[in-house]
C-alpha positions in Angstrom: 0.0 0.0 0.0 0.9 3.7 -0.5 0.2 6.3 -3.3 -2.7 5.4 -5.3 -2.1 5.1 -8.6 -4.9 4.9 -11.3 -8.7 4.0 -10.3 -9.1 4.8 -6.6 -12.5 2.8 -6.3 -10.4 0.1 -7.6 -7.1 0.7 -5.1 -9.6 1.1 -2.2 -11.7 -2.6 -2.9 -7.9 -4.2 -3.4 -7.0 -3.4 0.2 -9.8 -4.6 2.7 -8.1 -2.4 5.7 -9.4 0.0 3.5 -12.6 -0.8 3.4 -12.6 -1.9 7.6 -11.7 1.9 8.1 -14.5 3.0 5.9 -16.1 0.8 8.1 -15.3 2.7 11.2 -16.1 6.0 9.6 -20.0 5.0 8.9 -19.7 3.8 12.4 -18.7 7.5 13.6 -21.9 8.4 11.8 -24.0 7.2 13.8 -22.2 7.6 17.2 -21.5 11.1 16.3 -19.6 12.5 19.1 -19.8 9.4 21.3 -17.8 8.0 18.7 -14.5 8.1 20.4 -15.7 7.3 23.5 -18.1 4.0 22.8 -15.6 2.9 19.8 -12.2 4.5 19.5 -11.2 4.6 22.9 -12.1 0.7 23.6 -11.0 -0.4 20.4 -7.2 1.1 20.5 -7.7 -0.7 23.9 -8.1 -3.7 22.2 -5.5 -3.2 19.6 -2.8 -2.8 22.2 -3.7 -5.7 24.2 -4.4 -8.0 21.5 -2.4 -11.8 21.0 -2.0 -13.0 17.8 -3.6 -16.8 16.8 -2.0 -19.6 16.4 -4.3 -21.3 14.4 -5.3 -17.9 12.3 -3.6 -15.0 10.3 -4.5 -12.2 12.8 -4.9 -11.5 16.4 -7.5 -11.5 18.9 -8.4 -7.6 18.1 -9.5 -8.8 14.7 -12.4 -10.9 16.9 -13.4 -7.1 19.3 -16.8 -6.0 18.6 -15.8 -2.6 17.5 -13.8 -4.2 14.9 -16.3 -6.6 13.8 -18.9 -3.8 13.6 -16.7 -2.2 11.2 -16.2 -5.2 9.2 -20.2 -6.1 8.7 -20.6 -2.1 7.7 -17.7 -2.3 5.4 -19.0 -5.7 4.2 -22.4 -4.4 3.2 -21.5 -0.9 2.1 -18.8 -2.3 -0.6 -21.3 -4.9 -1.1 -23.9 -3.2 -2.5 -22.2 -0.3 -4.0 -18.7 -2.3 -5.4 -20.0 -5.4 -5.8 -17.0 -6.9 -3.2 -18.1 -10.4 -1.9 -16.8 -10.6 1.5 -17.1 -14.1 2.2 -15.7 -15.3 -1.6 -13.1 -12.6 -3.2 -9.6 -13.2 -2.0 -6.3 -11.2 -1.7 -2.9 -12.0 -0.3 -2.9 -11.7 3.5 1.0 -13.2 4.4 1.7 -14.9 1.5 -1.9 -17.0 1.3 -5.0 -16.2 -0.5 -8.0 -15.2 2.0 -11.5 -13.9 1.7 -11.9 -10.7 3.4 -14.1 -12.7 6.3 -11.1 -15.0 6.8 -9.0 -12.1 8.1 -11.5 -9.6 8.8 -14.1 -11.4 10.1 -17.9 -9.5 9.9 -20.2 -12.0 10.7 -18.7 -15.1 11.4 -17.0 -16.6 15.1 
């Protein structure tokens, strides 16, 4: 990732941390200024107490409500308007192919 070169809707769907942060943004929309309270402040909580997985390609933050609230936004919003398939498109996520749910996980666990 870095300076977007050519399409940007298509640079922005490549890259689901992308699309998880747009996630958070339609979040803030509703919280308004609660936001940083009920979201940001728990979920950089999370983020700096988090364990990675043994048995999966992120850590335990990727599992926090916050971020799985981001994820099912993200999810539906790209979804409907970019035609991204969250549970079938993949992209290389340390050196493997995943779907988005794989590593950013919306609905499932």
């Amino acid at each position: 990732m870095g300076e977007i070169n050519g399409d940007f809707d298509n640079y922005v769907t490549s890259y689901p941390l992308y699309m998880q942060e747009f996630g958070h943004y339609l979040d803030s929309r509703v919280w308004g200024p609660l936001f940083s309270f009920a979201v940001g402040i728990p979920s950089a909580i999370s983020a700096g107490s988090s364990d990675y997985l043994s048995t999966a390609p992120y850590s335990t933050h990727h599992y926090y409500w916050t971020e799985k609230r981001a994820n099912r936004k993200a999810a539906d919003y790209f979804g409907k308007y970019h035609n991204v398939d969250w549970f079938n498109d993949t992209f290389v996520y340390r050196n493997n192919n995943h779907t988005y749910e794989e590593v950013y996980p919306a609905y499932m666990y």
